[in-house]
C-alpha positions as CSV (number, residue, x, y, z in Angstrom):
1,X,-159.8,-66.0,139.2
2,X,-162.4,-68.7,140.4
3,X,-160.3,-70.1,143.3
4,X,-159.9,-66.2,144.1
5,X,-163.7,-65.3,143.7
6,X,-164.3,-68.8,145.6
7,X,-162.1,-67.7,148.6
8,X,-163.6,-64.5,148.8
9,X,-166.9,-65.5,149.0
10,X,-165.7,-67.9,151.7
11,X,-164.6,-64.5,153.6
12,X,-167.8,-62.8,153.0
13,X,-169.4,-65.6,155.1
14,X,-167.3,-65.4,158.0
15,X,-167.2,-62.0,158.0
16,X,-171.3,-61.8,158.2
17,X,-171.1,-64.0,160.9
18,X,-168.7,-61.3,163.0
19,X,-171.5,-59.0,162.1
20,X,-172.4,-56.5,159.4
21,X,-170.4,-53.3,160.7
22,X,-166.7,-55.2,159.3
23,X,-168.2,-55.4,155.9
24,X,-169.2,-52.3,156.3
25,X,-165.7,-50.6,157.3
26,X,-163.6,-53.1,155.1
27,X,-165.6,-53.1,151.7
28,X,-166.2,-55.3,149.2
29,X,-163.2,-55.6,147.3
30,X,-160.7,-56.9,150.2
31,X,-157.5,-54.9,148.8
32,X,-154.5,-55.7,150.5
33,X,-154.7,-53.8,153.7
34,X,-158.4,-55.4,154.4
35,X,-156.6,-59.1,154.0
36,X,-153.6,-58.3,155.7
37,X,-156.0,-57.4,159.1
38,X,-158.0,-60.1,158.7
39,X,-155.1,-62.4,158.2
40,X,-153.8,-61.1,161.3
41,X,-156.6,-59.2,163.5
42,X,-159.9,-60.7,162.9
43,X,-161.0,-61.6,166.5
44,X,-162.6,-58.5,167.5
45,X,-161.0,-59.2,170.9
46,X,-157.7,-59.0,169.2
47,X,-158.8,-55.7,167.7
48,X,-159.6,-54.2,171.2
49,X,-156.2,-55.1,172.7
50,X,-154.7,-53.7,169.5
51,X,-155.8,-50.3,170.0
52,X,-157.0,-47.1,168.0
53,X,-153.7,-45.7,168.3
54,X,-151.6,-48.8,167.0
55,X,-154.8,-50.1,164.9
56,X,-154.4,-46.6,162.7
57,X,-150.9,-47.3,162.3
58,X,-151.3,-50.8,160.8
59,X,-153.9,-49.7,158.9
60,X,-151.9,-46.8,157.5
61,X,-148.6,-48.7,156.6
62,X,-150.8,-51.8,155.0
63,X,-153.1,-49.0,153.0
64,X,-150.1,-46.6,152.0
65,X,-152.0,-43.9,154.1
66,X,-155.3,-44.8,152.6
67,X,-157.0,-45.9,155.8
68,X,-156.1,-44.3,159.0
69,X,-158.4,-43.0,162.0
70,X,-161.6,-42.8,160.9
71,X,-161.1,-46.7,159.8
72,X,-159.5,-47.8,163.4
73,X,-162.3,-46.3,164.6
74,X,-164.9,-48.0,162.3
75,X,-163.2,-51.4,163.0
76,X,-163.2,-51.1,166.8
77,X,-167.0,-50.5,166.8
78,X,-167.2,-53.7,164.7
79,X,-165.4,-55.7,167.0
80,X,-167.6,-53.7,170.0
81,X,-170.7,-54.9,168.2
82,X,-170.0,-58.5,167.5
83,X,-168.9,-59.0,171.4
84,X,-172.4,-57.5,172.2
85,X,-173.9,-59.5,169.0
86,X,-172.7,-62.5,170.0
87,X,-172.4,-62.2,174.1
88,X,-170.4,-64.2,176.2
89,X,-170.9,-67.7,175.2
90,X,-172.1,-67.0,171.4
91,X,-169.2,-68.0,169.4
92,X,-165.5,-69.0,169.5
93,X,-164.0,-65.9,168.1
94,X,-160.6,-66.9,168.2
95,X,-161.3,-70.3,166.3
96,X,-163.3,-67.8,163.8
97,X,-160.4,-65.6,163.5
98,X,-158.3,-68.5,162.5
99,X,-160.4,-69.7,159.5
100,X,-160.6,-65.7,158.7
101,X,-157.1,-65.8,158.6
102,X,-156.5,-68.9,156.4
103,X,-158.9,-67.2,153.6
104,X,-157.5,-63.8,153.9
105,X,-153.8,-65.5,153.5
106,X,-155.3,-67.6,150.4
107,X,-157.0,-64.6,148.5
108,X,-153.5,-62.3,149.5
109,X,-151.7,-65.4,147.6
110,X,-153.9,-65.8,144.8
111,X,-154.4,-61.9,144.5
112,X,-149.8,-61.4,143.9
113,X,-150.7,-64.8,141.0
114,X,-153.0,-62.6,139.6
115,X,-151.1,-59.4,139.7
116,X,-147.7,-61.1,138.3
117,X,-149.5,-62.7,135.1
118,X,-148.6,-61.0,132.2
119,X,-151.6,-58.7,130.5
């Protein structure tokens, strides 16, 4: 529980640095669905090319039709906002996205541990 609660905190840092609309749209409590994007979209540029229509679909399968359009929608003004937050020359997103990714992969790992001890 303290490697997870470390790792997420880890995440809460690099997501603040993408700017305060993803925390906003993803939440607090990274359930699988917020880790699964992040392990695999957290560039915002990524998140453009992605789409609202293919972005709502990813988000759907990963949330079991939890998240759909209005999130897709929330996520691709995040990524908007932290191009115009950061401009041109601000930040390496993609080397950003890459430690994203590494956390989110860590806390999906440590979150299954969790779930399969016995209670």
């Amino acid at each position: 529980m303290k490697r997870r609660t470390a790792v997420l905190q880890r995440l809460d840092a690099q997501l603040e640095l993408l700017g305060p609309a993803w925390y906003e749209v993803l939440g607090s409590n990274y359930g699988k669905a917020a880790l699964m994007l992040l392990a695999r979209y957290a560039d915002p540029n990524a998140v453009i090319r992605l789409g609202h229509a293919r972005l709502s679909r990813f988000l759907a399968r990963h949330s079991r039709g939890w998240w759909k359009d209005e999130h897709a929608a929330g996520l691709l003004a995040a990524a908007r906002e932290s191009l115009e937050l950061w401009g041109l020359h601000g930040i390496d997103f993609a080397e950003l996205a890459a430690d994203i990714a590494v956390e989110a992969e860590q806390a999906q790992m440590l979150s299954e541990q969790i779930d399969d001890l016995p209670r």
